[in-house]
matplotlib code that plots the C-alpha trace (Angstrom):
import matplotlib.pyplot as plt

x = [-15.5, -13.2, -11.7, -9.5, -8.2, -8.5, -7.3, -9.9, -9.5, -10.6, -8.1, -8.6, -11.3, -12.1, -14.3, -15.9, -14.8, -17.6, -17.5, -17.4, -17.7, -16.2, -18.4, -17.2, -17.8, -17.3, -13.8, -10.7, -9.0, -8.9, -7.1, -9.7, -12.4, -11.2, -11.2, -15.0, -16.0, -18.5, -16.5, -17.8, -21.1, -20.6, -18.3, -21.2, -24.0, -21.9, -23.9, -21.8, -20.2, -19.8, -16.4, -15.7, -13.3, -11.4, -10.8, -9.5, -6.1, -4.9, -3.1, -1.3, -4.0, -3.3, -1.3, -0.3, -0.6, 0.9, 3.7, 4.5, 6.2, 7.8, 9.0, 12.3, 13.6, 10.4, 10.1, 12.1, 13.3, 13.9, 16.3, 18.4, 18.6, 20.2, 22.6, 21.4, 21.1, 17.1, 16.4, 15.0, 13.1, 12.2, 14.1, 11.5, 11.8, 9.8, 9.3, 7.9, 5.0, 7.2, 8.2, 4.8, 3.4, 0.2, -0.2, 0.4, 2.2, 5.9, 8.7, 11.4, 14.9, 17.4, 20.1, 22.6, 22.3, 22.2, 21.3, 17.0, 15.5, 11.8, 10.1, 5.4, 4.6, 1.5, 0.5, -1.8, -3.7, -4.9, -7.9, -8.5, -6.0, -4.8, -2.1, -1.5, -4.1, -4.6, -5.2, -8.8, -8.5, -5.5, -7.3, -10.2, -8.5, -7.4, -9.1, -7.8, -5.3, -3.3, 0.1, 3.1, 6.3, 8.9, 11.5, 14.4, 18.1, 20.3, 24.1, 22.0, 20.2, 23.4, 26.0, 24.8, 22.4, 19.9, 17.7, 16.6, 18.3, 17.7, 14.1, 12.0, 13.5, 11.0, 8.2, 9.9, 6.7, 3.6, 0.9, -2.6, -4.9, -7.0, -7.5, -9.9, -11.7, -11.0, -14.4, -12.9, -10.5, -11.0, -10.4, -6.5, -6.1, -4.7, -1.7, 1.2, 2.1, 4.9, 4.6, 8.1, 8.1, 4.3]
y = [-3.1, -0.7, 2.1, 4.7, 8.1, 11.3, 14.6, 17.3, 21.4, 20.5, 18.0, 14.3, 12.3, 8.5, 7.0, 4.1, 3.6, 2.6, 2.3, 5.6, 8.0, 7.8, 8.8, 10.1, 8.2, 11.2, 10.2, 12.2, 9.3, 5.3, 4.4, 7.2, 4.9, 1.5, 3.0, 2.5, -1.2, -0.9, 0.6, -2.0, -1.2, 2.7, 2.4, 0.5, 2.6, 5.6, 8.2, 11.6, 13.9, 11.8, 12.3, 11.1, 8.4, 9.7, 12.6, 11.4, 12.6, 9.6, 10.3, 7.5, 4.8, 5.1, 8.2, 7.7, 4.2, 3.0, 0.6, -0.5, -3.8, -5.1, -8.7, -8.7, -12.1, -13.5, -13.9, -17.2, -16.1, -12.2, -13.5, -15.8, -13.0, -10.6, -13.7, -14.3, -17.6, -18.4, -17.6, -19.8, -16.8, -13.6, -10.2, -7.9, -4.3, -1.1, 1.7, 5.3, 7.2, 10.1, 7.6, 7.2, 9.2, 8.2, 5.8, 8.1, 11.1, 11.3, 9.5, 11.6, 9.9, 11.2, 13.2, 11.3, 8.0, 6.9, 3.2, 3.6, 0.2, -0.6, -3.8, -4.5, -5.6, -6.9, -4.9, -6.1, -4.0, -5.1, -3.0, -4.4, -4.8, -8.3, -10.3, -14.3, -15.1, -17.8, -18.3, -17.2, -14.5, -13.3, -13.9, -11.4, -8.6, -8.1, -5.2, -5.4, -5.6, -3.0, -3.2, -0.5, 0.1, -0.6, 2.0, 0.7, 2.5, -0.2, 1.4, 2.6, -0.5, -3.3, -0.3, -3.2, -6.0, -4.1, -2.9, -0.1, 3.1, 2.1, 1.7, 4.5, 7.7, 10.8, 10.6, 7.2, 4.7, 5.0, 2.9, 2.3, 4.0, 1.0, -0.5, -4.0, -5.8, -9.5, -10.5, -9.3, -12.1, -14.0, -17.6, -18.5, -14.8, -11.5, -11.3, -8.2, -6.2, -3.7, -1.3, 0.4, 3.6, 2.7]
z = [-2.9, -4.1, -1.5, -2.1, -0.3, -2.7, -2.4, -3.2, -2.6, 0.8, 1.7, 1.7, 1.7, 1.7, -1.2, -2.3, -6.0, -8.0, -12.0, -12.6, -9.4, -6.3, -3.1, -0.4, 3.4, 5.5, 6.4, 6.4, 4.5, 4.3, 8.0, 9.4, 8.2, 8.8, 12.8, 13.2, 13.2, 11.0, 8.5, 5.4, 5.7, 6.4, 3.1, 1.4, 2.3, 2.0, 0.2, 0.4, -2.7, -5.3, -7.9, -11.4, -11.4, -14.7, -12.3, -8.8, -7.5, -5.0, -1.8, -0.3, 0.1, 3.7, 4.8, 8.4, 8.8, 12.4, 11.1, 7.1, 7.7, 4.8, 4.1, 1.9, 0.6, 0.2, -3.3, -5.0, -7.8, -6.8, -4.2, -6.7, -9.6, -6.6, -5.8, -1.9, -0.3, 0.1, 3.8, 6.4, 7.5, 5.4, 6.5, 7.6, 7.4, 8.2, 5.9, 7.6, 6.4, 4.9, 2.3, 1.1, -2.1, -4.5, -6.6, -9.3, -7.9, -9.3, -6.7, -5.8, -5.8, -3.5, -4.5, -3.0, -5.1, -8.4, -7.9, -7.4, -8.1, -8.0, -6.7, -7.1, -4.2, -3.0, 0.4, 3.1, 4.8, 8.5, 9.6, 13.0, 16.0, 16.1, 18.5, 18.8, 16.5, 14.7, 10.4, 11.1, 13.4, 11.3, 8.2, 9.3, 10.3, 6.3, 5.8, 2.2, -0.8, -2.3, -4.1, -3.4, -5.5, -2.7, -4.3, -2.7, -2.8, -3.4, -2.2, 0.7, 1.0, 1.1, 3.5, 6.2, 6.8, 7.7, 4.5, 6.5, 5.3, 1.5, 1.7, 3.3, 1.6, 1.7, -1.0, -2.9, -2.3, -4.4, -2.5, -3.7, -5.6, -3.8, -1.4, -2.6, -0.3, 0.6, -0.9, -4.3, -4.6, -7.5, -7.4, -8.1, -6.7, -8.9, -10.7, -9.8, -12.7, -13.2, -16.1, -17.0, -19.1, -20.8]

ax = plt.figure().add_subplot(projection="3d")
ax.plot(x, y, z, "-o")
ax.set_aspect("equal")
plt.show()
């Protein structure tokens, strides 16, 4: 299953994305539905206004999520090309909801740097509290898969060791359109794409 939060002249709305139309579950957006526990099957069953796909305007998948937690380092080869040491651990970093824009709303680059880089990354979205669990509890509170463009601001991003204040500029992190459900996985899992310039 497909989900997705869309703006309409009403303000947002989550959907289910089906082939062609997107119907509306009665929720303000995608977190706003994830909060009820049944929110599969209310996404599922969802029978509201239903919108052509060809004409969806995405919000931020999720627009006010409660923390974006980001793992830097954490790909091989990414982490030779920028000439760090691989890490015993990965850095993690946060990223604030400000930063977030739609998947294909236009990011705005700060004024005050030249140096924007972009990074795919696949995003995980927990939809269910979760603390000391173990690979299956952990595993079931995926609500989903999305991928983000962590815009980061390199000067910004190496004034320290922190990666902080060169990743979570105002309106510099498309996220979505979708979120896909873990059922969706196809064996061997999906591959990331970046398209640059078409």
């Amino acid at each position: 299953m497909r989900l997705a939060t869309i703006r309409t002249a009403t303000g947002t709305r989550a959907v289910r994305v089906d082939e062609s139309s997107a119907v509306e579950t009665g929720d303000a957006d995608v977190r706003a539905l994830l909060e009820h526990p049944d929110w599969a099957r209310r996404a599922a069953t969802a029978a509201g206004p239903s919108h052509p796909v060809a004409d969806l305007d995405y919000a931020p998948l999720v627009p006010s999520p409660e923390k974006i937690i980001c793992a830097g380092l954490n790909y091989r080869d990414h982490v030779l090309e920028m000439g760090h040491e691989l890490p015993e651990y990965p850095t993690l970093f946060a990223k604030y909801a400000p930063a977030l824009v739609g998947a294909h709303d236009e990011v705005v680059l700060p004024a005050v740097s030249d140096n924007a880089d972009w990074e795919c990354e696949l995003t995980v979205v927990i939809g269910s509290a979760v603390r000391h669990a173990g690979d299956a509890a952990a595993a079931a509170a995926i609500a989903g898969y999305t991928v983000m463009n962590d815009v980061s601001i390199r000067d910004y991003q190496r004034r320290t060791s922190q990666f902080l204040q060169g990743k979570t500029f105002e309106r510099s992190t498309p996220l979505g359109p979708w979120l896909v459900t873990p059922d969706e996985l196809p064996d061997g899992g999906w591959r990331i794409t970046t398209e640059i310039d078409g």
